[in-house]
N, C-alpha and C positions, 0 to 999 in steps of 0.2 A: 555612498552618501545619499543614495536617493532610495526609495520606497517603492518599487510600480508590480504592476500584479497583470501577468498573462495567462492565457490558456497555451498547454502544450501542444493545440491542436494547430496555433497560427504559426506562420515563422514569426520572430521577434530578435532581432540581433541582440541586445542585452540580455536575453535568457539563452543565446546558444555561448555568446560571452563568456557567462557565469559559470556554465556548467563542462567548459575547457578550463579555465581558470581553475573550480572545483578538481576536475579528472587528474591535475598537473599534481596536486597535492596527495592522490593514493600509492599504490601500490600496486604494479601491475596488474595483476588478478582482481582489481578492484576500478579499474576507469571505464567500465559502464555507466552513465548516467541515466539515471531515470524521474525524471520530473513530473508531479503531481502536482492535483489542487487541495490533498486533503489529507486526515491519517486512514482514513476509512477507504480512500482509494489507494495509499500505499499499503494497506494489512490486505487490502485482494488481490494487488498486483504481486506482492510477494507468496500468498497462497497458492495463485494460478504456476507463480514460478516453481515454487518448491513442488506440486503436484504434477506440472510436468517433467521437471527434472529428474523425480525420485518414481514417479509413477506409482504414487500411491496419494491416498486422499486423507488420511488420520492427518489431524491437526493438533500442537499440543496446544494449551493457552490458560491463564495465569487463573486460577480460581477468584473472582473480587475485580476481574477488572475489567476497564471498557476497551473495547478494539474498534467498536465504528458501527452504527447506525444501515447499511449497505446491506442488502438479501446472504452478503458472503462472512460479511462479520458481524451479524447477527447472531451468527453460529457460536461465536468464536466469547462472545459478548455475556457476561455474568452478574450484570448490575441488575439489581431488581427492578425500575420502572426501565430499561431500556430491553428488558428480557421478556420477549413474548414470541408464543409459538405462531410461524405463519408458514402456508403451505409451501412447503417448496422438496426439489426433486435434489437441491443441494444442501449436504448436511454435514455436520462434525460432529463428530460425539465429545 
């Protein structure tokens, strides 16, 4: 019933709360929690997983759409004013 907004980096009892409460409702292979502040920090925290999991870097991602603002999904990112090349040594094709 209420609204409040933390970082994942403090403890915060309502946010470890939520995210038992959340875990109670998956599926075994699925009660990991992982709590962000953004979409752009979940589209890299999921990239870094699937790259280390899979050991490989190719990324797929939707022709037309936004994934986030971030040096990781910027790659990944296909709107035109949010689409600009900047130096970096991480890439997706």
């Amino acid at each position: 019933d209420r609204l409040w907004h933390t970082s994942s980096v403090f403890f915060h009892s309502p946010m470890h709360e939520y995210a038992e409460r959340l875990s109670a409702l998956l599926p075994e292979p699925l009660k990991v929690i992982f709590l962000v502040n953004s979409g752009s920090e979940a589209n890299d925290l999921a990239m870094v997983m699937a790259r280390a999991y899979s050991n490989h870097t190719d990324i797929i991602s939707f022709r037309g759409a936004y994934h986030g603002c971030s040096p990781y999904t910027l790659g990944l990112t296909n709107v035109g004013i949010y689409k600009m090349k900047v130096p970096s040594t991480i890439a997706c094709r």
